[in-house]
C-alpha positions in Angstrom: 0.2 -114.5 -34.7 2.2 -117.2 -33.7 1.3 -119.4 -31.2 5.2 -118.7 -29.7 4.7 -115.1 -29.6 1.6 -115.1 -27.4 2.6 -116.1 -23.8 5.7 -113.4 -23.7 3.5 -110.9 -25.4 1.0 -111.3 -23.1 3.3 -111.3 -19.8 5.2 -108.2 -21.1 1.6 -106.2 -21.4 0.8 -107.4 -18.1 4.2 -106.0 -16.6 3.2 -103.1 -18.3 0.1 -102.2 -17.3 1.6 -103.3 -14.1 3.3 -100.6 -13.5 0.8 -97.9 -14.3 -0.5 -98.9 -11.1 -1.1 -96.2 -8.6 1.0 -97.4 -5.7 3.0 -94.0 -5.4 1.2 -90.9 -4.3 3.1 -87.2 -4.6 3.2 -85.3 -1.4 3.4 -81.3 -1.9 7.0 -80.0 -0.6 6.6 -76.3 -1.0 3.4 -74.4 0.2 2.7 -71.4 -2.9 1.4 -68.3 -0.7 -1.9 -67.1 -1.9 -1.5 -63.5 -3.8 -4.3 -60.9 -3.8 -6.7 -60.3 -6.7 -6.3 -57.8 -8.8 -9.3 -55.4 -8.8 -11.1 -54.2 -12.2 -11.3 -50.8 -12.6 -14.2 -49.2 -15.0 -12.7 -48.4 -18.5 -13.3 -44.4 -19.0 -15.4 -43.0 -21.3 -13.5 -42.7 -24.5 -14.2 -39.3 -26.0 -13.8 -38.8 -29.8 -14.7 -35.4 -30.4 -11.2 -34.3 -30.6 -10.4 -36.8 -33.7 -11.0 -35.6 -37.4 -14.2 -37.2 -38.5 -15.4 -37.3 -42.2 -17.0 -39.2 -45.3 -15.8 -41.2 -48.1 -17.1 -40.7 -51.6 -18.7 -43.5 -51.2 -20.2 -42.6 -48.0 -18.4 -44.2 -45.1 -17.2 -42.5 -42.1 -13.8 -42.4 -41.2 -12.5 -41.6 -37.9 -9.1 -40.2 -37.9 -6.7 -39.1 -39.9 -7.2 -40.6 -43.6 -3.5 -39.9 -44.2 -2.3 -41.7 -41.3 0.7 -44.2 -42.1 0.2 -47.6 -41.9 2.0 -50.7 -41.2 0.8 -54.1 -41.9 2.6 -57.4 -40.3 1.8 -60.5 -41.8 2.4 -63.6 -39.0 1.8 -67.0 -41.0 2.7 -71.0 -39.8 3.4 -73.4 -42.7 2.6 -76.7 -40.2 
């Protein structure tokens, strides 16, 4: 670097961590009132005796209707 270049490079780093000081606090100006907590209720008992139950032919269970329609939706990001 040239010797030139030093002494203003240097001063404007200095002015610049300068002013990352911590000379200015924030003071709140609006007080948030405290809400209530929500409660958590016990999830009920899910009973699936109603639902048609079966087998593949390859032996797996299946829960529900195997004729049921379907829909797939595909979300993708090319970043």
């Amino acid at each position: 670097m040239l010797p030139v270049l030093r002494l203003p490079l240097l001063c404007a780093a200095l002015f610049l961590l300068a002013a990352c000081g911590t000379g200015a606090t924030a003071t709140p100006t609006a007080v948030v009132p405290a809400t209530e907590v929500p409660t958590i209720v016990a999830a009920q008992p899910v009973n699936y005796r109603d639902l048609p139950q079966s087998k593949t032919a390859e032996g797996y269970a299946v829960l529900g209707d195997p004729a049921a329609p379907v829909t797939l939706t595909m979300f993708s990001d090319f970043l």
